[in-house]
C-alpha positions as CSV (number, residue, x, y, z in Angstrom):
1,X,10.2,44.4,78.8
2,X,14.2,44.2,77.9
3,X,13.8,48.1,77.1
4,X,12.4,48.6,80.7
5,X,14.6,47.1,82.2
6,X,17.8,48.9,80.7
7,X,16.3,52.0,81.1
8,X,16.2,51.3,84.9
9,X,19.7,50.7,85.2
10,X,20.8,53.9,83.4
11,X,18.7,55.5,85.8
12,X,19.9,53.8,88.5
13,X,23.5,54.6,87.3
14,X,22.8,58.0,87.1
15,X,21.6,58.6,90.7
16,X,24.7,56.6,91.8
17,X,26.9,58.5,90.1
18,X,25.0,61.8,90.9
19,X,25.3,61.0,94.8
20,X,28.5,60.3,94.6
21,X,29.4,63.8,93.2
22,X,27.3,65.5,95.8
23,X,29.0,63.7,98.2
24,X,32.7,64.8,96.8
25,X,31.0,68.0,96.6
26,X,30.1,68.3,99.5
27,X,33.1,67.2,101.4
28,X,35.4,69.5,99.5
29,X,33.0,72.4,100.9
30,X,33.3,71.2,104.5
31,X,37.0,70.5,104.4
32,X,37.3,74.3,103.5
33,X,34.9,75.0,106.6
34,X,36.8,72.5,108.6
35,X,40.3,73.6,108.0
36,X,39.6,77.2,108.8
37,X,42.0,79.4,107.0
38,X,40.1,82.2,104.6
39,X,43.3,83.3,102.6
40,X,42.7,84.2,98.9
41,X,43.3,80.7,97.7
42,X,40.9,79.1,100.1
43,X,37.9,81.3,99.0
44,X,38.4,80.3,95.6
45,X,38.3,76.5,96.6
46,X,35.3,77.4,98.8
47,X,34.0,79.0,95.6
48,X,34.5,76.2,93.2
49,X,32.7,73.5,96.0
50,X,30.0,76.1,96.7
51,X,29.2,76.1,92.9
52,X,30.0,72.3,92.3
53,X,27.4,71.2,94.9
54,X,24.9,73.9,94.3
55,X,25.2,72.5,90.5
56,X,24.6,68.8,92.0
57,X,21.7,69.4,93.7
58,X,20.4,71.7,90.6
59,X,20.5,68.7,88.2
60,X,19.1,66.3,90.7
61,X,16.0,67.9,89.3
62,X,16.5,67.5,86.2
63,X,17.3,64.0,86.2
64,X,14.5,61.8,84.8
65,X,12.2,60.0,87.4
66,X,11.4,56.5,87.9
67,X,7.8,56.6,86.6
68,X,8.9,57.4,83.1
């Protein structure tokens, strides 16, 4: 029973901290969109928040589900 219910709050802590890296993720991505210049430096940042969030959402898959 004790065992249950720590293993819930890991896995709770885990999606929280997993939405809140898709959701940094996600706003670096749309403040590269937002802000509108495409120089050399700002593709790489694009890049990098691209890769970041595609990453998030990749892991969100892996993470364990609640019926275990």
């Amino acid at each position: 029973m004790q065992e249950e219910l720590i293993q819930k709050k890991v896995k709770a802590s885990i999606s929280i901290q997993w939405l809140c890296q898709l959701i940094a993720s996600l706003s670096w991505f749309t403040s590269v969109i937002v802000y509108g210049s495409f120089e050399l430096g700002d593709c790489l940042q694009l890049l990098a928040a691209s890769a970041w969030t595609v990453s998030n959402i990749m892991n969100y898959w892996e993470l364990p589900s609640s019926k275990d």
